[in-house]
C-alpha positions as CSV (number, residue, x, y, z in Angstrom):
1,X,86.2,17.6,24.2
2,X,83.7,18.3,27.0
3,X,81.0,21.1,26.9
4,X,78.2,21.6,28.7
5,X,74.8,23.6,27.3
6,X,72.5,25.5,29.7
7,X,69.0,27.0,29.5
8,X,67.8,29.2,32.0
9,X,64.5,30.0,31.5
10,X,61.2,28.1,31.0
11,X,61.6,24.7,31.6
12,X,65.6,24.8,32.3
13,X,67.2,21.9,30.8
14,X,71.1,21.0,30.6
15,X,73.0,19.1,27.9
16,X,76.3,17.5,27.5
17,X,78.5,17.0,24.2
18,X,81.1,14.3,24.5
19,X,83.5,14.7,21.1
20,X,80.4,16.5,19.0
21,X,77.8,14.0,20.3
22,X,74.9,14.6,22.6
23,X,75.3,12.0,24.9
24,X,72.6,13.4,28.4
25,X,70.0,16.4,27.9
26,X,68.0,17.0,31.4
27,X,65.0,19.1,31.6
28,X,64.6,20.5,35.4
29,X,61.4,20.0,35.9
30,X,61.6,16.0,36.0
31,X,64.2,16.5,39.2
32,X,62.0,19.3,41.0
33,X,58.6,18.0,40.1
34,X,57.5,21.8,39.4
35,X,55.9,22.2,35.8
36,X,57.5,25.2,33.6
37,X,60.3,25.8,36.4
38,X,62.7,28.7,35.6
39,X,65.9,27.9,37.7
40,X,69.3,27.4,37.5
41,X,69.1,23.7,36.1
42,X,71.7,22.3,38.9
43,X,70.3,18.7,39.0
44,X,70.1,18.6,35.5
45,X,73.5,19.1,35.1
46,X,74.7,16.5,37.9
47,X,72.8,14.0,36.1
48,X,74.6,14.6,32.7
49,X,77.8,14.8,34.1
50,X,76.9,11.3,36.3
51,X,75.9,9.7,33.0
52,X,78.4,10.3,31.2
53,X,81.0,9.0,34.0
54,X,82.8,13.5,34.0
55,X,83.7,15.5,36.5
56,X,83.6,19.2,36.6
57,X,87.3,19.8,35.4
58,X,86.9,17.7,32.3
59,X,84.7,20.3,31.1
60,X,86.0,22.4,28.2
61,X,83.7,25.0,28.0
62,X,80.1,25.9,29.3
63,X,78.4,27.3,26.2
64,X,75.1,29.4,26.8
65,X,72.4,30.7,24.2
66,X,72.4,34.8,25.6
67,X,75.0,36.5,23.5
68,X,72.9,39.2,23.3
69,X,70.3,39.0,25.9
70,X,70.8,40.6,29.3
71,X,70.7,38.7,32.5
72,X,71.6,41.2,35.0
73,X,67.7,41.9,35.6
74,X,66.2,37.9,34.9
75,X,62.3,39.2,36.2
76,X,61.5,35.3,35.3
77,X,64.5,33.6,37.1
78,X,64.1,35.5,40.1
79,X,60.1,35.1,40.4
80,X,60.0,31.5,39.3
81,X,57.6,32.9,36.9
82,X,56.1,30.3,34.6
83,X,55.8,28.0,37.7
84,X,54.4,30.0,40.3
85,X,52.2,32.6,38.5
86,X,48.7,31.3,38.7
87,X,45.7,32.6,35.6
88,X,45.1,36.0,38.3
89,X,48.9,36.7,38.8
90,X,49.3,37.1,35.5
91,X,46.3,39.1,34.0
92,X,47.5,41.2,37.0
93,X,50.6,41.6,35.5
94,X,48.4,43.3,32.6
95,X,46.9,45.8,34.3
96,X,49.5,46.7,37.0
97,X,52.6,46.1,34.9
98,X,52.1,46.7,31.1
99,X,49.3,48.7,30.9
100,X,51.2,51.4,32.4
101,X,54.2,50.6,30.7
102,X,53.2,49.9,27.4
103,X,49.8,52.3,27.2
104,X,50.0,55.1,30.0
105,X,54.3,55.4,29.2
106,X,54.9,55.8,32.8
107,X,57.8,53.8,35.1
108,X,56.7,51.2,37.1
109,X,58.8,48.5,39.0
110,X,57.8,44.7,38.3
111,X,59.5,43.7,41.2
112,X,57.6,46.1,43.6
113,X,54.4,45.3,42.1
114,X,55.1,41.2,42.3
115,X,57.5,41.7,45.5
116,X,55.7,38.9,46.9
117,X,56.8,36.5,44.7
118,X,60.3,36.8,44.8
119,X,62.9,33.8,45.9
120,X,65.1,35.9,48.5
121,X,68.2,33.0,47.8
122,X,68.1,34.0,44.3
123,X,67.9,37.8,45.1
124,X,71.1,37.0,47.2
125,X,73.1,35.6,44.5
126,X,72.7,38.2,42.3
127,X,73.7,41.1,44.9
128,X,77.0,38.8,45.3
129,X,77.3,38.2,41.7
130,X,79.8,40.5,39.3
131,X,77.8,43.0,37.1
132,X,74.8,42.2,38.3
133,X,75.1,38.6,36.1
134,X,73.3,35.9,38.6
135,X,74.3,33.2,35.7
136,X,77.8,33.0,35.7
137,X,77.9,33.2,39.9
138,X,75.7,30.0,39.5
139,X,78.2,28.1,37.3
140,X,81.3,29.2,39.6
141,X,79.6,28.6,42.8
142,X,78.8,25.1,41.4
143,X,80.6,24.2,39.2
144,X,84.2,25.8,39.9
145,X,84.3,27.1,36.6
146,X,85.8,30.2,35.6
147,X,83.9,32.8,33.2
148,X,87.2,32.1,30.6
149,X,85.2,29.0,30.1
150,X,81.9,30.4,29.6
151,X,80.7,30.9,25.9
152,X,77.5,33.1,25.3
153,X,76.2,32.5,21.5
154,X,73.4,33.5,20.1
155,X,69.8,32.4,21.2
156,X,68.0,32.6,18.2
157,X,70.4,30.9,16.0
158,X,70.8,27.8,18.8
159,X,67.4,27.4,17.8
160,X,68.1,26.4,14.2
161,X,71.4,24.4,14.9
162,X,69.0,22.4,16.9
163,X,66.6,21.4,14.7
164,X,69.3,21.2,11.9
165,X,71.4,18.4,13.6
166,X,68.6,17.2,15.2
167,X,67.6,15.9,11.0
168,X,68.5,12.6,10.6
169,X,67.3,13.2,6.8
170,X,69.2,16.5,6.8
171,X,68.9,17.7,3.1
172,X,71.7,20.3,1.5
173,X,70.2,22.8,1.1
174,X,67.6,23.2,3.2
175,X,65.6,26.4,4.3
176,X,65.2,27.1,8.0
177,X,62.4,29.1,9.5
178,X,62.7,30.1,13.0
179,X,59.7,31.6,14.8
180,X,59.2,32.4,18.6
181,X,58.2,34.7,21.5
182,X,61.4,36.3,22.1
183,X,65.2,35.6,21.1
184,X,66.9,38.6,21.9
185,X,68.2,40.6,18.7
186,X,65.4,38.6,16.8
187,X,62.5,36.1,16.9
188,X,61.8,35.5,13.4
189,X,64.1,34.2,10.9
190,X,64.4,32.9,7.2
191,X,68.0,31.3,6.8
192,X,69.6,28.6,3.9
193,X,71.6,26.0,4.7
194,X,74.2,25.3,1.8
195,X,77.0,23.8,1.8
196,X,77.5,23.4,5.6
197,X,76.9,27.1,5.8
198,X,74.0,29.1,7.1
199,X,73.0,32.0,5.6
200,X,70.0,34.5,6.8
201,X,67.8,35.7,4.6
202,X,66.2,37.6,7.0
203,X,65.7,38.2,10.7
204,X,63.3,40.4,12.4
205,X,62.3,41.2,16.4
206,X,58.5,42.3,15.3
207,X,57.6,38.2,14.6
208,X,54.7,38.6,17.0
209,X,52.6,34.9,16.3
210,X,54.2,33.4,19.2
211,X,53.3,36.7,21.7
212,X,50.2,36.6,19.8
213,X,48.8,33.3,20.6
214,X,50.3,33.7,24.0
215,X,48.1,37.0,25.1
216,X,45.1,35.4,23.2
217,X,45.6,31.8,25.0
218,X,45.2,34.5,28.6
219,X,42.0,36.3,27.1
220,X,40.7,33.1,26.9
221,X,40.8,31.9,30.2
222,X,43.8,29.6,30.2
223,X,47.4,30.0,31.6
224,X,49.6,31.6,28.9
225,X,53.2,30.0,28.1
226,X,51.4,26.6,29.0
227,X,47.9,26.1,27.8
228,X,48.7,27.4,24.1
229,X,48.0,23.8,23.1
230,X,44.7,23.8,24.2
231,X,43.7,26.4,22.5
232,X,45.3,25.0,19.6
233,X,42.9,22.1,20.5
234,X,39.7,24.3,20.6
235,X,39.9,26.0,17.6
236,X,38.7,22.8,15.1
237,X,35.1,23.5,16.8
238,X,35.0,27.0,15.2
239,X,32.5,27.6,12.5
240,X,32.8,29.4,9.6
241,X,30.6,32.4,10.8
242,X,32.0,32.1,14.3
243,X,35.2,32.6,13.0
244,X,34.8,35.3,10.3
245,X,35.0,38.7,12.5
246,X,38.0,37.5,14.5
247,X,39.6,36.8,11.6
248,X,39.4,40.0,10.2
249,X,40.8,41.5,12.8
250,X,44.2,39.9,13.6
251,X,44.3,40.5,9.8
252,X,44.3,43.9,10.2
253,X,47.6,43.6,12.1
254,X,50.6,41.7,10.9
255,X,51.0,40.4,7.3
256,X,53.6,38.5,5.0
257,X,55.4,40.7,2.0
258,X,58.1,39.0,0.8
259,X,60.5,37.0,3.5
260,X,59.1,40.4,5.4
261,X,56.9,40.0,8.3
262,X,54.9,44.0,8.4
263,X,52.0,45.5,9.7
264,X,49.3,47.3,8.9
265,X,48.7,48.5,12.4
266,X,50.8,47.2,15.2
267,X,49.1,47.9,18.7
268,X,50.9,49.6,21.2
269,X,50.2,46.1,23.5
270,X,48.5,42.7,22.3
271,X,46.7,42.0,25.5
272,X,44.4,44.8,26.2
273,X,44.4,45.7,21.9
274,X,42.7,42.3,21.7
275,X,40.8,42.3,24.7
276,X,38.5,45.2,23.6
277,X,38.5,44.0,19.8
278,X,37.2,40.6,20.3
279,X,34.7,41.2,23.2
280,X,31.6,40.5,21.3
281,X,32.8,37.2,20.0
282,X,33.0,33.9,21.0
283,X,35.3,31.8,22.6
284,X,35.8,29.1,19.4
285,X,35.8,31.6,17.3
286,X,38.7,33.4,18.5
287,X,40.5,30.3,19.1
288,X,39.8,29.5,15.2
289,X,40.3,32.9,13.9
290,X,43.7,32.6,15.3
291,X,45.1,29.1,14.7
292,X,43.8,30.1,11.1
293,X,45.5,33.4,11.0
294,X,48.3,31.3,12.1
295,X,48.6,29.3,9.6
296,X,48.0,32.0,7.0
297,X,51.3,34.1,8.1
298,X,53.4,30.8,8.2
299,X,52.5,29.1,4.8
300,X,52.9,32.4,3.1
301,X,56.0,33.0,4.6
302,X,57.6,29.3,3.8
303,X,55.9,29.9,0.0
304,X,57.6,33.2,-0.7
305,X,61.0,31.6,0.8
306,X,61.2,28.7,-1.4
307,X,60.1,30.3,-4.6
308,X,63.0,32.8,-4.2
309,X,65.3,30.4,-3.2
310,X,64.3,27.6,-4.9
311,X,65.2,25.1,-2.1
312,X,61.8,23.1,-1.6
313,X,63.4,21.1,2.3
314,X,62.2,23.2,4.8
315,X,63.1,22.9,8.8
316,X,61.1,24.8,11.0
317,X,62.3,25.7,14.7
318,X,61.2,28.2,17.8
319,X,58.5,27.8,19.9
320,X,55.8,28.4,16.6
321,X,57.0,24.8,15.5
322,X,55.1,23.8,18.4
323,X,51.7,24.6,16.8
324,X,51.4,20.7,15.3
325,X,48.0,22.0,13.4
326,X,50.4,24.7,11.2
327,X,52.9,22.1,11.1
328,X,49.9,19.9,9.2
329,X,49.1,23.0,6.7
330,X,52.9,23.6,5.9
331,X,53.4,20.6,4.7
332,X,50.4,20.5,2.3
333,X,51.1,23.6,0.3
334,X,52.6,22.6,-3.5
335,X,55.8,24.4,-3.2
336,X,57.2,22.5,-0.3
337,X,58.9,19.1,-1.0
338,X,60.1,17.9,2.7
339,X,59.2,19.2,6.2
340,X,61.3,18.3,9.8
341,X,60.7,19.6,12.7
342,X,62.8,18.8,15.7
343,X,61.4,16.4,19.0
344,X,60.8,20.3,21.2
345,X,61.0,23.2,19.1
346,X,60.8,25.5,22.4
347,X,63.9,27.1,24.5
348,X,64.4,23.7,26.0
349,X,66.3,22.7,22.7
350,X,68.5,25.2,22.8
351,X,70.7,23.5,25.5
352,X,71.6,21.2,22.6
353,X,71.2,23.6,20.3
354,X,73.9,25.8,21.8
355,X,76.5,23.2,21.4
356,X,75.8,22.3,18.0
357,X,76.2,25.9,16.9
358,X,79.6,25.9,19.1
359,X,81.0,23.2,17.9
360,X,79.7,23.7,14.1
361,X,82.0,27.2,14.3
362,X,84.7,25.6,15.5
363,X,84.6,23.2,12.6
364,X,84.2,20.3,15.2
365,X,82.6,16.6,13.3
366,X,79.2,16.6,14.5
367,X,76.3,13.6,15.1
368,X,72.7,14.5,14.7
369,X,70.5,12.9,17.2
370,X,70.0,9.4,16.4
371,X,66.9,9.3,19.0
372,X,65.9,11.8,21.9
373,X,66.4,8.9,24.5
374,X,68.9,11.3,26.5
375,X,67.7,11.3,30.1
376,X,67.8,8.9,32.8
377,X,67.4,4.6,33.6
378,X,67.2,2.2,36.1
379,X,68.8,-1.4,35.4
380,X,67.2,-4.8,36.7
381,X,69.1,-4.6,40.0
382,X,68.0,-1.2,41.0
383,X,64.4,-1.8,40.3
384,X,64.1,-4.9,41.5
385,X,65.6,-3.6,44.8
386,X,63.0,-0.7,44.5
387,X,60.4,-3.4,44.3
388,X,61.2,-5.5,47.3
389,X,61.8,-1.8,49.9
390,X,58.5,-1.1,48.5
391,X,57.3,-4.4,49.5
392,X,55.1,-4.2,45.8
393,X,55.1,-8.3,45.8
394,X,52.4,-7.5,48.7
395,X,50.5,-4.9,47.9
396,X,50.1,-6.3,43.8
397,X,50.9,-9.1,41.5
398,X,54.3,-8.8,40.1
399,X,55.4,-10.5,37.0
400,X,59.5,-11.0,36.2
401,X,60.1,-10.9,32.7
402,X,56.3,-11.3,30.9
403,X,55.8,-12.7,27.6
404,X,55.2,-9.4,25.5
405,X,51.7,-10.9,24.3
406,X,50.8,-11.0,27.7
407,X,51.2,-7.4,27.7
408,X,49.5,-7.0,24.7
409,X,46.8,-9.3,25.5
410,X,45.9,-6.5,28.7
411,X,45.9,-3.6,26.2
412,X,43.3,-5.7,23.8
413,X,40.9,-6.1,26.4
414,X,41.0,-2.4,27.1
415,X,43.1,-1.8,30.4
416,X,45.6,1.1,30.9
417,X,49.3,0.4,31.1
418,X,52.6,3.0,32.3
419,X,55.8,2.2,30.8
420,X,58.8,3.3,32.6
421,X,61.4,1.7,30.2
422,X,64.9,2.3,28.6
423,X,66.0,6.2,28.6
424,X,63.9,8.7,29.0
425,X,62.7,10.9,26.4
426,X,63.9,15.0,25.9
427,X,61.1,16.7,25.7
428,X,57.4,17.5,25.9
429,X,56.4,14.5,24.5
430,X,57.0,11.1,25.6
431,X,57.7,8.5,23.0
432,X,57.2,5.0,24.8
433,X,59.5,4.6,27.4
434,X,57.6,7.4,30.0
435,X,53.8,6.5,28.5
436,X,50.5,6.0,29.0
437,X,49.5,3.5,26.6
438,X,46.0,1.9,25.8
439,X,44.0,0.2,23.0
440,X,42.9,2.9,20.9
441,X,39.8,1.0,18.8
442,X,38.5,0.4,23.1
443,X,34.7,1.8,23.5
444,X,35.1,5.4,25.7
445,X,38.9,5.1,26.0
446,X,39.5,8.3,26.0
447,X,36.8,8.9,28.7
448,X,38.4,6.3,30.9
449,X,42.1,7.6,30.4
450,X,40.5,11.0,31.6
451,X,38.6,10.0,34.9
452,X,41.4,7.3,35.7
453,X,44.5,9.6,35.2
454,X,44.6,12.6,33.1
455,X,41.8,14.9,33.9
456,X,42.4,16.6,30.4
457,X,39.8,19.3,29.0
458,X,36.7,17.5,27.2
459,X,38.1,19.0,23.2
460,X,41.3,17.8,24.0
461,X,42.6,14.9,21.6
462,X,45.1,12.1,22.7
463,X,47.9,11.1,20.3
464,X,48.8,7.2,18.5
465,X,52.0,5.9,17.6
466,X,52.2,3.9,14.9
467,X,54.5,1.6,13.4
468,X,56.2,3.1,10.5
469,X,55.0,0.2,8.2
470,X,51.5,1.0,8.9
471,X,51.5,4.7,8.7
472,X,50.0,5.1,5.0
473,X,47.3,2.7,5.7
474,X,46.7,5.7,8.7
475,X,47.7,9.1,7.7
476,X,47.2,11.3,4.5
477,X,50.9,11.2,3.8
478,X,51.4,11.9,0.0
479,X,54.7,13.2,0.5
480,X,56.5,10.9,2.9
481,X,56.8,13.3,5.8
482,X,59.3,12.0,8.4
483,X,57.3,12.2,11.9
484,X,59.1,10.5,15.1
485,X,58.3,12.8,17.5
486,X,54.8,13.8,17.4
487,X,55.4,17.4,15.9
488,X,53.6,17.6,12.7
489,X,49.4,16.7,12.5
490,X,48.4,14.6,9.6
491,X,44.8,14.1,8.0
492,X,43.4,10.1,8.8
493,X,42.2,7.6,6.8
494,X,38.8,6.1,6.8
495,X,40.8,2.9,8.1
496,X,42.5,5.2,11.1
497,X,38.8,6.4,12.2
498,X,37.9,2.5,12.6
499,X,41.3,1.8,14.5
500,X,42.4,4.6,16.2
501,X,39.4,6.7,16.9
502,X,40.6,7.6,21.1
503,X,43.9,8.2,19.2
504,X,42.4,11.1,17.1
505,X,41.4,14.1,17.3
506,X,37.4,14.2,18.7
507,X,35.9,16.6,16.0
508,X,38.3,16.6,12.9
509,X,40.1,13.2,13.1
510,X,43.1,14.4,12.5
511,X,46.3,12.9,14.3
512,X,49.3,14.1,15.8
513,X,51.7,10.9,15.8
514,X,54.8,9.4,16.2
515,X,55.4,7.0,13.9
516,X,58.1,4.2,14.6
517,X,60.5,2.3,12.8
518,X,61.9,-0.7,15.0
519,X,65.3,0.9,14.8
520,X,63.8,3.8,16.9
521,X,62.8,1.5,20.1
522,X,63.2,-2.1,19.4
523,X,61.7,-3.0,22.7
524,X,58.7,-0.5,22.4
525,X,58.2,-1.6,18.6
526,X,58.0,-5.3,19.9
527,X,54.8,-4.4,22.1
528,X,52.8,-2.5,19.4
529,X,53.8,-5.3,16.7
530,X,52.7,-7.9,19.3
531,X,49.4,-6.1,19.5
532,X,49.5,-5.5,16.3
533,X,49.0,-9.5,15.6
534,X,46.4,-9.9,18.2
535,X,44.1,-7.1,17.1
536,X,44.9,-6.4,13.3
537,X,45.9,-2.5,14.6
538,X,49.2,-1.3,14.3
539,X,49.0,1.1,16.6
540,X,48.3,2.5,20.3
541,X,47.0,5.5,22.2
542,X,50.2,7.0,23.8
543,X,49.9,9.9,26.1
544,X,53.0,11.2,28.6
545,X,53.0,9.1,31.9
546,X,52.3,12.1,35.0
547,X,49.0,13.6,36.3
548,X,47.2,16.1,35.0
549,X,49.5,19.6,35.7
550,X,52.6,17.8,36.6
551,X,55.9,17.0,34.9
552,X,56.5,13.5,32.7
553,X,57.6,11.2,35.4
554,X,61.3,11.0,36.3
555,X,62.1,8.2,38.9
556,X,60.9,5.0,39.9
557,X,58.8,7.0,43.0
558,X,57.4,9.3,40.4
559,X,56.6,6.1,38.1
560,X,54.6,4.7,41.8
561,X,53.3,7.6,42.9
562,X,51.3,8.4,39.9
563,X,50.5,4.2,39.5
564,X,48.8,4.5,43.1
565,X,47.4,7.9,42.3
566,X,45.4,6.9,39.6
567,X,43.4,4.5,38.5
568,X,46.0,2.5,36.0
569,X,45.8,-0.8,35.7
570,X,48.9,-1.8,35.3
571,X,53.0,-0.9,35.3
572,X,55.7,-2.0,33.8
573,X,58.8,-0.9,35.2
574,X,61.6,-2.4,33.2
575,X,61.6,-5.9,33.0
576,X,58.5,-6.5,35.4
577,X,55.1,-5.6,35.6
578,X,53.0,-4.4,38.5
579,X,49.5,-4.9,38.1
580,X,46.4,-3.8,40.4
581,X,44.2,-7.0,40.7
C-alpha cells in the first residue's frame, strides 16, 4: 500500500509510506529556497514519488492532518504568510487586525487590510475549487486524484503518532504530551499509550505557551513563528532581579491543576496584554521570565501526569518540544524515568505523522524511523558530472576520494568544512550529511563561523555532535537520555568546557547535541572518530549548511552557492572535496 501525507502550512512538507514504512519526507522550502513557505508542497511530493520509483495511480490514499480544521478561508496559504511577512507586517497585523477583533469586538477583513499581499494564482484556485476547499482542487489538479481518496485525520493527534513511531526505544506504556500554537479542536494534550492503544487523559484548546512565546518573541523585536529560538537563546543572560517582575506576571495568567491547564486571568489578546504589562522591564528579563515560566507549566504538568498514572516514559510532541532548554528541565525532575522527543516536533512532522496514525487505525504493521535521512542524494556520476560543467577543477583543488584523516587533519587545524553527503536530513536540524562542521576546542571558532558564513546573533550558541561512546565524558546524563537529533539540552562537564567550548552554549555551557552511534551514519561517525584520534575530542561543532535566513541546502547548486558565498574553506560533496586554496 501507497499513501501520501501532506502539510499545508508553515514549512509544507510531503511524506510517502510504502507498506507502513516512511521511505521520502520533503520539506518545501529546500525546493523553493523561501524560509517558512506556506504552499501547496508540489515539488515535495514529485520528489517522494521519484524516489520511491511511484506514479500517481499507485497511490492508495492521500491522508491529511485537518479533520477538523477549516480550509475554505486558509489567511496563511493565500498570503504566503510566514515567508513574506516582514517584523512591521506583522505588528501591523496587531493593531489593524486583532486589536479590533479581539479588544474593540468589531468586523474587520484580514484580507482587505493585507490585500497587498495576496498570491492572485492562489486566490484563483480557490474561486474554482468545490466549497470553497483550495486543498483538495490542488491534489486533483495535480495529482488526478479523486476526493474518495483523500483522508482528513486529526491534526493534533498526527502530532503524537509522530513522535510515537518516530521512538526507536518506544516504551509500553508511555505518556505523551502534546503542546502547540494551534491544532484545531485542541493544542494541549495528556494521552497513555498502553497496549498499542492511546488513550487521552485530557485535551484542551486554551494551551497558550506556544502563542505565548510567540507574541512575546514579536514584543521583543524578533520575527514571531521563526525567531522563538533566539529568544530561547537570550533568556540564560537574565538575572535573578531582572527576571523577578516578569515572572510574576505571566504567573498571574495560566497555571497547572491537575492534567488541567487554567487561568487565573486569561487576557482578551496576548500581544497588546503583554505589551503594556512588561513595558518597564528589560529585554533579558522578559526573555528569562518566560523560558522560566515555561518550564514551570511543563514540568508540573508531566509531574502530575505520571504520578496519576504511574507510567514514568514520557514522549513529548507539538511545536513546545521545540523549546530544547524545557526539554533539559523535564528530564531532570525525579518522577520522570525516560524522555524522547522526535527529530521536528513542529507541523512539519505531521506529514508523517498523518500516516502513522492512518495506518495504526487500520491495524496496518508499522516501522518507526530507523534515521531521519529521508530527503534527497546525488551518486558519484552525477556529482562528478556537476563538477566538470562547473569547471570546479579550475577554479579550486579537487580531491577524488580523500583519506578521511585528511579531512580530519583540516578540521584540527581549525578550517570550516560543508558536507553535502548521503540523504538528507527531515528537519530543522541537520545531522551531518547538510553541515557546517569545525573544530570545536579552535580559539574564536564561533566568531569565525559567524563573519565567514552564518551571521548568527552574538548570544546565540552553536551545537556538537558527539559520538555516543563519548557522551558521558560530555553531558550530565544520569539517566541515559536517548538524544539523536538535537532536541533535548544537557548540562556539560568540566571536560566538555575544555573540548567543546564553540560547541556550547556562550554563558551557561550547556549543550544541545546529537549524539551518534556509528549505526546512525557510518560514514559521518568515521570523520569525528578520525578526529577523534588526532585531537583526543570526540566531537565537532555542527551547524545546518545555508546562510544566515535561508533554508538547509538542497542541491548540489545550493551546496556551491553558499561554498562561494561564504568564506568556507572547504566542501565535500560526496566522495570529493573542493577546497579554496
Amino acid at each position: 500500500m501507497i499513501t501520501l501525507g501532506l502539510m499545508v502550512s508553515v514549512n509544507s512538507t510531503a511524506a510517502l509510506m510504502v507498506d507502513g514504512e516512511i521511505v521520502a519526507c520533503g520539506c518545501e522550502d529546500r525546493f523553493t529556497r523561501q524560509k517558512s513557505v506556506s504552499a501547496y508542497p508540489k515539488n515535495s511530493i514529485d520528489f517522494c514519488l521519484k524516489y520511491a520509483g511511484a506514479s500517481t495511480d499507485q497511490i492508495d490514499y492521500v491522508m491529511l492532518p485537518y479533520k477538523d480544521i477549516d480550509f475554505t478561508n486558509p489567511v496563511q496559504w493565500i498570503t504566503n504568510y510566514d515567508a513574506t511577512y516582514s517584523m512591521e507586517d506583522k505588528i501591523r497585523e496587531q493593531h489593524e487586525y486583532y486589536k479590533p477583533l479581539l479588544i474593540e469586538k468589531r468586523d474587520v477583513d484580514y484580507l482587505e487590510i493585507f490585500k497587498e499581499k495576496i498570491i492572485p494564482e492562489r486566490m484563483e484556485i480557490i474561486k474554482r475549487s468545490r466549497n470553497g476547499d483550495f486543498l483538495d482542487t490542488c491534489i486533483e489538479e495535480h495529482l488526478g486524484i479523486g476526493r474518495n481518496k483523500v483522508m482528513r485525520l486529526d491534526h493534533h493527534a498526527s502530532h503524537k503518532y509522530y513522535a510515537l513511531y518516530s521512538n526507536c526505544a518506544l516504551k509500553d506504556p508511555s505518556l505523551i504530551f502534546c503542546m502547540e500554537g494551534y491544532g484545531g479542536e485542541s493544542n494541549g494534550s495528556v494521552t497513555v499509550y498502553r497496549n498499542r492503544k492511546m488513550s487521552v487523559l485530557y485535551k484542551t484548546p486554551y494551551c497558550w505557551i506556544a502563542r505565548l512565546y510567540r507574541y512575546i518573541t514579536l514584543l521583543l523585536g524578533m520575527k514571531s513563528n521563526e525567531h522563538e529560538y533566539k529568544v530561547m537563546g537570550l533568556a540564560p543572560y537574565s538575572s535573578g532581579y531582572t527576571l523577578k517582575k516578569p515572572l510574576e506576571i505571566f504567573r498571574e495568567t495560566a497555571y497547572v491543576d491537575g492534567l488541567e491547564i487554567k487561568f487565573k486571568h486569561k487576557p482578551k489578546d496576548i500581544y497588546f496584554y503583554f505589551k503594556e504589562k512588561l513595558e518597564p522591564y528589560r529585554f533579558d528579563g522578559i526573555a528569562g521570565a518566560l523560558q522560566r515560566y515555561t518550564e514551570e507549566i511543563i514540568c508540573e504538568w508531566v509531574r502530575n501526569a505520571i504520578i496519576q498514572t504511574g507510567v514514568k516514559d514520557v514522549v513529548f510532541t507539538g511545536g513546545v518540544a521545540q523549546n530544547i532548554k524545557a526539554m533539559m528541565e523535564l528530564k531532570e525532575i525525579p518522577e520522570l524515568d525516560s524522555l524522547w522527543v522526535g527529530a521536528t516536533s513542529s507541523d512539519e512532522s505531521t506529514a508523517m505523522g498523518v500516516l502513522f496514525q492512518g495506518a495504526h487505525e487500520r491495524g496496518i504493521y508499522l516501522k518507526t524511523l530507523k534515521d531521519v535521512y529521508l530527503g534527497s542524494e546525488y551518486d558519484e556520476e552525477t556529482i562528478q558530472k556537476f563538477i566538470t560543467s562547473k569547471r570546479l577543477n579550475e577554479k579550486y583543488k579537487v580531491v577524488e576520494n580523500p583519506e578521511i584523516y585528511d579531512i580530519a587533519r583540516r578540521l584540527e587545524s581549525g578550517e570550516v568544512m560543508a558536507r553535502f553527503c548521503g540523504r538528507a536530513e527531515f528537519g530543522a536540524r541537520a545531522l551531518g550529511n547538510r553541515s557546517i562542521l569545525a573544530n570545536p576546542a579552535y580559539p574564536n571558532i564561533v566568531r569565525i563561523i559567524n563573519e565567514k558564513i552564518k551571521n548568527r546573533d552574538f548570544w546565540m550558541p552553536f551545537a556538537p555532535v558527539i559520538l555516543h561512546e563519548r557522551h558521558k565524558d560530555y553531558l550530565v546524563n544520569g539517566k541515559d537520555i536517548e538524544s539523536p537529533y538535537m532536541t533535548i539540552g544537557f548540562e556539560s562537564t568540566e571536560l566538555a568546557r575544555k573540548h567543546l567550548p564553540g560547541a556550547l552554549h556562550p554563558y551557561d555551557y550547556t549543550a544541545r547535541p546529537q549524539i551518534l552511534r556509528e549505526t546512525d551514519n557510518p560514514s559521518y561517525y568515521s570523520l569525528i572518530k578520525a578526529f577523534e584520534k588526532l585531537t583526543g575530542i570526540g566531537g565537532l561543532l555542527n551547524t545546518s549548511f545555508n546562510l544566515h535566513g535561508e533554508p538547509i541546502v538542497h542541491s548540489l547548486q545550493d551546496a556551491l552557492y553558499v561554498f562561494e558565498k561564504s568564506s568556507l574553506d572547504f566542501l565535500q560533496l560526496g566522495n570529493n572535496l573542493i577546497i579554496k586554496e
